[in-house]
N, C-alpha and C positions, 0 to 999 in steps of 0.2 A: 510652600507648605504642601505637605503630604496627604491626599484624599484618595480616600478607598469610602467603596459605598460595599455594603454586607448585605448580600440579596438574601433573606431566608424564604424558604418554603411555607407558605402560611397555611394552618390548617390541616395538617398531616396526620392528627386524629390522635385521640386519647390523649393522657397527661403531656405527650411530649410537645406540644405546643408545637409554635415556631423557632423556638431557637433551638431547636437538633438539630437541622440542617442547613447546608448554608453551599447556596453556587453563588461563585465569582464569575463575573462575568467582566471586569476591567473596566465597567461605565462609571464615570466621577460623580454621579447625576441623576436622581429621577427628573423625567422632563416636566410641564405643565403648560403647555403650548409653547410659548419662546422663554422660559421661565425657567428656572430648574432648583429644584430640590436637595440641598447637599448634606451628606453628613460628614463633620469635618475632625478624624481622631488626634489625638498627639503624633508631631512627626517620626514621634521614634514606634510607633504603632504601627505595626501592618497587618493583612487578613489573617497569614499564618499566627500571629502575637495571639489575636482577637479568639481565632482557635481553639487555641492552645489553653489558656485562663480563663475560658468560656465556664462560669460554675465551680468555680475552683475553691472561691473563696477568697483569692489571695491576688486583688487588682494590682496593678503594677504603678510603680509611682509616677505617676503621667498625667497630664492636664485631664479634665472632662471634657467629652465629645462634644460636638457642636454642632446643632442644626443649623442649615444658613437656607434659607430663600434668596434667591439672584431673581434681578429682572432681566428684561430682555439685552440689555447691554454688558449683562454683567455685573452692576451692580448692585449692593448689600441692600436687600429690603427689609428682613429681619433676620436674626438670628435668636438661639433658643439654648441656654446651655444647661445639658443635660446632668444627672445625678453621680455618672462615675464616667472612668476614660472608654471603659469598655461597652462598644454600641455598635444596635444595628438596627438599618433601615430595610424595612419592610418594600418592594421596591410595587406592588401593587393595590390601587387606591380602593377602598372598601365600598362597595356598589350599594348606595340609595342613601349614602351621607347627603345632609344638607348644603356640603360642601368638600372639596376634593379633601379627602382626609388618610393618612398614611400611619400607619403603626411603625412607630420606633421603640426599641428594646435597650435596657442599658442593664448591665448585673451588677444588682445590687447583694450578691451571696455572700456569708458570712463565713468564717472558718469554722464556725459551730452553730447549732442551731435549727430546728427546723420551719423558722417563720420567714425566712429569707430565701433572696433567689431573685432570676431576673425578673425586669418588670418592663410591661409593655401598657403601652399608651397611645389612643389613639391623637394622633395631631392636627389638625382641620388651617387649613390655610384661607384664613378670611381676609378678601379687601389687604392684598399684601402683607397682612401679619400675621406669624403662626399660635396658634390657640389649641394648648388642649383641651380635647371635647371632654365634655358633661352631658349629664342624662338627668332628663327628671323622674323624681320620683312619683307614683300613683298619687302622691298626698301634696305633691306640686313641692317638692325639696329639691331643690339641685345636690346632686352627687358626682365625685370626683370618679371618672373611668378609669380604675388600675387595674391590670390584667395580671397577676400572680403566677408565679411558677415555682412553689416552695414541695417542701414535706407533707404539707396541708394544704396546697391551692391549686389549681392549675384552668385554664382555659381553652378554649378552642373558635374558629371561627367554620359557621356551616353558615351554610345556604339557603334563602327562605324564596322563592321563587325570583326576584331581581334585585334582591339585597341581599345584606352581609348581616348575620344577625351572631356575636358575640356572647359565650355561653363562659360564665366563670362559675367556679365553687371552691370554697373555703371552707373548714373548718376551725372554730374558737374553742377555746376554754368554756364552761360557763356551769357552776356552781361545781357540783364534784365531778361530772363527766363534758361534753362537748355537745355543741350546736352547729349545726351544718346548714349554710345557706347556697341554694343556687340562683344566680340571678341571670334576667336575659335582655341583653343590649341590643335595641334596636332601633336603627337608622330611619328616620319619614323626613319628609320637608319641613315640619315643624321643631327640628329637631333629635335627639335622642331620647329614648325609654327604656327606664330601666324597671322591671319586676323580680320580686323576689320572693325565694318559694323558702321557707327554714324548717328543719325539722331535728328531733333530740339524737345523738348519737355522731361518731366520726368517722370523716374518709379521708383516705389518705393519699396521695399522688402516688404512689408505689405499685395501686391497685390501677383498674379498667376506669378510666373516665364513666361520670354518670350516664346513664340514657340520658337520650334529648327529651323524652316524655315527663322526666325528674321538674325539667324546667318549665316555669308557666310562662 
């Protein structure tokens, strides 16, 4: 079977996220001491394919990606299958996770539409199984971590002195104009936290990423 791993640049500021840019680098693998991280696409898939349809709208007819965990021999610890064929693994672990945790991307974009686009998630590798992470809310709710990259969303990951603190914003519908929520994802031992700041009116990913000061 054919394995290609999609290294993007995380964090490269404003709406373009991490999936604009993308080094190959030929490694089949993130490591995890003798352990390795795979993402495994259809074999009729390659980085050029990944490319090319990146946001297109128009996935190719091809299996869904597949995360796999290996042990130190090699073999299958888990695996995780993703939402569409077209994926990418984020190849550096996000710093002050409760656990080694990896962003993978897969596009979900639509041929029409502004609420689609790809989507990233963070993935947490617990006790040999892979789990995507959740955040609690202030009011003690757990929330599901989808990172957006539509018409109306987008994200970015900055820097809080030894962590990785993940900043999204969305815009909704809601009565006759729009509600804009920014929320901020952050990694402690005890887990993830999630805050969310909402206010009346719309943004749009076409525009300048919010300040970081937007976010509480």
């Amino acid at each position: 079977m054919k394995l290609w791993i999609l290294f993007c640049l995380v964090g490269i500021g404003a709406h373009a996220s991490a999936a604009d840019a993308v080094k190959l680098d030929g490694k089949p693998d993130v490591k995890l001491g003798c352990k390795h991280l795979r993402l495994v696409l259809d074999p009729q898939l390659g980085p050029e394919t990944v490319l090319r349809e990146w946001g297109k709208g128009t996935p190719p007819s091809a299996a869904p990606a597949v995360l796999e965990l290996r042990g130190c021999k090699g073999q299958l610890l888990d695996r995780l299958t993703l939402e569409g064929p077209l994926a990418r693994l984020h190849p550096e672990p996000l710093r002050g996770a409760p656990a080694p945790t990896y962003l993978v991307s897969v596009d979900l974009t639509a041929e029409a539409g502004s609420y689609s686009g790809p989507l990233t998630i963070p993935i947490q590798v617990v006790r040999d199984h892979l789990i995507p992470a959740t955040a609690h809310t202030a009011d003690g709710k757990i929330q599901a971590i989808h990172l957006a990259l539509t018409g109306k969303a987008a994200w970015k990951k900055v820097s809080v002195g030894k962590v990785d603190d993940l900043l999204a914003v969305d815009s909704e519908p809601k009565g006759q104009g729009f509600i804009t929520h920014h929320r901020r994802y952050h990694p402690s031992l005890r887990g993830w936290q999630v805050q969310t700041r909402s206010h009346a009116g719309l943004w749009e990913s076409d525009g300048e990423f919010p300040a970081t000061s937007l976010f509480p």
